[in-house]
C-alpha atoms as one frame of an Amber mdcrd trajectory, in Angstrom:
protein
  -1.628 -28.379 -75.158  -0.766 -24.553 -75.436  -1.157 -21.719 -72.716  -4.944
 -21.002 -73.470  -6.010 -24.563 -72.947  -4.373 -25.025 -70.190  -5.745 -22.114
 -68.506  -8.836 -22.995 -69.777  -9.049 -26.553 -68.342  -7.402 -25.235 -64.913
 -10.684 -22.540 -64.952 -12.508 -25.615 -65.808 -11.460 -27.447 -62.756 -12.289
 -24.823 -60.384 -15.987 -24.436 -61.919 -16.857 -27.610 -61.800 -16.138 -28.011
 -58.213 -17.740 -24.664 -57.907 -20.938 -25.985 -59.502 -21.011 -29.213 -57.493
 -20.290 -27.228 -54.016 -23.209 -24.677 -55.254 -25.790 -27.510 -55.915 -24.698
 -29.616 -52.564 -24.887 -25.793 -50.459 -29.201 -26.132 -52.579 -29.998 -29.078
 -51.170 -29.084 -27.957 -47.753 -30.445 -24.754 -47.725 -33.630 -26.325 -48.635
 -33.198 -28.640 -46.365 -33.906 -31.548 -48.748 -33.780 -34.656 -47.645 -33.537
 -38.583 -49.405 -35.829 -39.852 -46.882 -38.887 -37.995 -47.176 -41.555 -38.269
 -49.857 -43.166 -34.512 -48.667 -43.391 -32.004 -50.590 -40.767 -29.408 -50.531
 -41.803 -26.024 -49.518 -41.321 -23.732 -52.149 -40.805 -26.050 -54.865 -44.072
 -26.168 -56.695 -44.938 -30.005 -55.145 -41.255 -31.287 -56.058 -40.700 -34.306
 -53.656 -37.581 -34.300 -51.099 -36.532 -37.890 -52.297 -37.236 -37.257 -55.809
 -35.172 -33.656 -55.989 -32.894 -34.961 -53.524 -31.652 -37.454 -56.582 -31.449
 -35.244 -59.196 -29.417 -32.856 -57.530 -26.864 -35.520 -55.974 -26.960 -36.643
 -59.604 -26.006 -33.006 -60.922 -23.807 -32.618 -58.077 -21.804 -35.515 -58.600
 -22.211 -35.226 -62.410 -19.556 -32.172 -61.872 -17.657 -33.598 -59.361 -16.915
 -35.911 -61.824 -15.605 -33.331 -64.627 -13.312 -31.808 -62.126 -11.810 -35.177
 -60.814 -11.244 -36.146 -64.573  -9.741 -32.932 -65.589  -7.872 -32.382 -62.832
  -6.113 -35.779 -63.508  -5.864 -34.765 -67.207  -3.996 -31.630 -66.045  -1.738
 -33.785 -63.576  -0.910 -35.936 -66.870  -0.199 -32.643 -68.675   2.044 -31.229
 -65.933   3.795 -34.007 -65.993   4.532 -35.014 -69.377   2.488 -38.197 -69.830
   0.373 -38.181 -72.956  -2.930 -37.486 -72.941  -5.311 -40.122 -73.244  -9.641
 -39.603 -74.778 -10.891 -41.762 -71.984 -13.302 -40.479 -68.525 -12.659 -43.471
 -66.394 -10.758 -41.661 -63.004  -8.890 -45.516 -62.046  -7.187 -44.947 -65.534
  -5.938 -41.580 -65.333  -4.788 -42.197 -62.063  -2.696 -45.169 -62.819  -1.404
 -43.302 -66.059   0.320 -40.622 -63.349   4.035 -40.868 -62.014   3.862 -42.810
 -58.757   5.689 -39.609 -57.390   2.146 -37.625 -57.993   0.151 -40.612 -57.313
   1.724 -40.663 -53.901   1.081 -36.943 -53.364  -2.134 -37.275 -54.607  -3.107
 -39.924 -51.521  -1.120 -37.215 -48.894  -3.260 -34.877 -50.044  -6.293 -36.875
 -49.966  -6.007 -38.831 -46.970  -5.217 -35.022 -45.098  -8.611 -34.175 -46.560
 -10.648 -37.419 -45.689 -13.382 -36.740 -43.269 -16.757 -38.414 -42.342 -19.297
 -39.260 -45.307 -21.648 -42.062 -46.282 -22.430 -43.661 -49.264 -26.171 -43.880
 -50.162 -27.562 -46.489 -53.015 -31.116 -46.846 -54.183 -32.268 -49.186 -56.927
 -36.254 -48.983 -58.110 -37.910 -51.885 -58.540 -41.378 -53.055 -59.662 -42.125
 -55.259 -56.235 -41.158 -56.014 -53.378 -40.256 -60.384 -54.776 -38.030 -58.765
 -57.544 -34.322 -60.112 -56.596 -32.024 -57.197 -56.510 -28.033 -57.793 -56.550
 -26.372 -55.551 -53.644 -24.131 -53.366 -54.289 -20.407 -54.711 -54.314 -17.999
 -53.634 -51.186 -15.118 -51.893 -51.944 -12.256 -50.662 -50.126 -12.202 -46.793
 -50.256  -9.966 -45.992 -47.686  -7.506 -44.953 -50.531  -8.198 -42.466 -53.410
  -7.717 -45.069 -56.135 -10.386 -47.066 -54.053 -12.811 -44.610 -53.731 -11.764
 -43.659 -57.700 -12.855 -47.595 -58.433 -16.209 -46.753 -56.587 -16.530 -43.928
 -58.656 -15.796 -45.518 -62.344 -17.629 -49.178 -61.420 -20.361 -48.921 -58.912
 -21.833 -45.220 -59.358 -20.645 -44.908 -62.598 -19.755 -41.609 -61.519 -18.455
 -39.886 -65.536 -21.955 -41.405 -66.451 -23.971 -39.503 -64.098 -25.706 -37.443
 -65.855 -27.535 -40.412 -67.528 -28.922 -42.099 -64.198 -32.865 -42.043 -64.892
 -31.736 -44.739 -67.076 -30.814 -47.052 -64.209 -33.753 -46.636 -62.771 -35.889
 -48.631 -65.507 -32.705 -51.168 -65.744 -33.726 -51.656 -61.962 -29.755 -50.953
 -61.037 -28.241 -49.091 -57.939 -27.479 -45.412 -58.206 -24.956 -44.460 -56.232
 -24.838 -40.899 -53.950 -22.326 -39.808 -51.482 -24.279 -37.989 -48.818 -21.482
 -34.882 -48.211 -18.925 -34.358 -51.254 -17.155 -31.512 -49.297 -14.453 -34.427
 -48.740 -13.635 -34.533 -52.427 -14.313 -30.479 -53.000 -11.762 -29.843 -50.236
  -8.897 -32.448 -51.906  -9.453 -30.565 -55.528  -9.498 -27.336 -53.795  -6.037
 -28.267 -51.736  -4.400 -29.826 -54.933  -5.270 -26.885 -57.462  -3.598 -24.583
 -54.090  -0.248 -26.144 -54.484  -0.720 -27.421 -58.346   3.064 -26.239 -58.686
   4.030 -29.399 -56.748   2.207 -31.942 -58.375
């Protein structure tokens, strides 16, 4: 990778989580909410629920990009080849366990209060859906695992197809958690 790519994917990093903490700063100012069917004032008869998910689902869409590049740039940094694949568990394992270990500092000093949110459409009320598997995401590779299996989280961006598969979507209700621990390790990339 030469200079200009590498300055372009660290740019790319900070946009990404730019665009994700622009969209989730949207949904409150409009105070739009996943439990509400009402119409949302100003929004030409959008639904809360309904514009709640699509703009968790661009949200997160980004917040995916950023997670995945900013492991890609780790990788660069140090030395480890760079592999064509989106799946965060992957990357992460691919880092030195010197980085990997800094990486869980730095995210456990950011961890703060969020909750996860799942919906799944079905056609009535006798159609058997699975639940969601539990996971342990009290560690970043955990919640990474969350990310790649259950909400499919570098797939995002095609979600309205789960709904007619009748499988969860995934949501995390506040992603400042995850906006603050790119932030903090893009501050200090020099010691990754």
């Amino acid at each position: 990778m030469d200079v200009s790519a590498y300055r372009l994917l660290y740019d790319n990093i900070h946009d990404f989580k730019t665009t994700a903490r622009l969209v989730e700063s949207e949904i409150k100012r409009h105070g739009i909410r996943d439990d509400s069917q009402d119409p949302v004032p100003t929004m030409k008869g959008r639904i809360h629920h309904d514009m709640w998910v699509s703009m968790k689902t661009v949200s997160h869409f980004n917040l995916a990009i950023a997670l995945e590049s900013l492991l890609k740039l780790l990788l660069f940094l140090n030395k480890v080849p760079l592999p064509r694949e989106h799946l965060l568990v992957s990357l992460h394992d691919k880092l030195p366990a010197k980085c990997r270990t800094q990486l869980e500092a730095t995210y456990q000093a950011t961890n703060a209060g969020y909750e996860l949110i799942a919906y799944v459409n079905v056609p009535s009320p006798t159609t058997p859906v699975d639940k969601p598997p539990a996971r342990d995401i009290s560690s970043l590779r955990g919640f990474f695992e969350y990310f790649d299996e259950d909400m499919v989280l570098w797939q995002k961006r095609y979600s309205w197809e789960l709904v007619e598969q009748q499988r969860h979507r995934h949501y995390v209700s506040d992603l400042s958690v995850f906006i603050a621990f790119i932030g903090r390790v893009m501050g200090d990339i020099e010691r990754f």
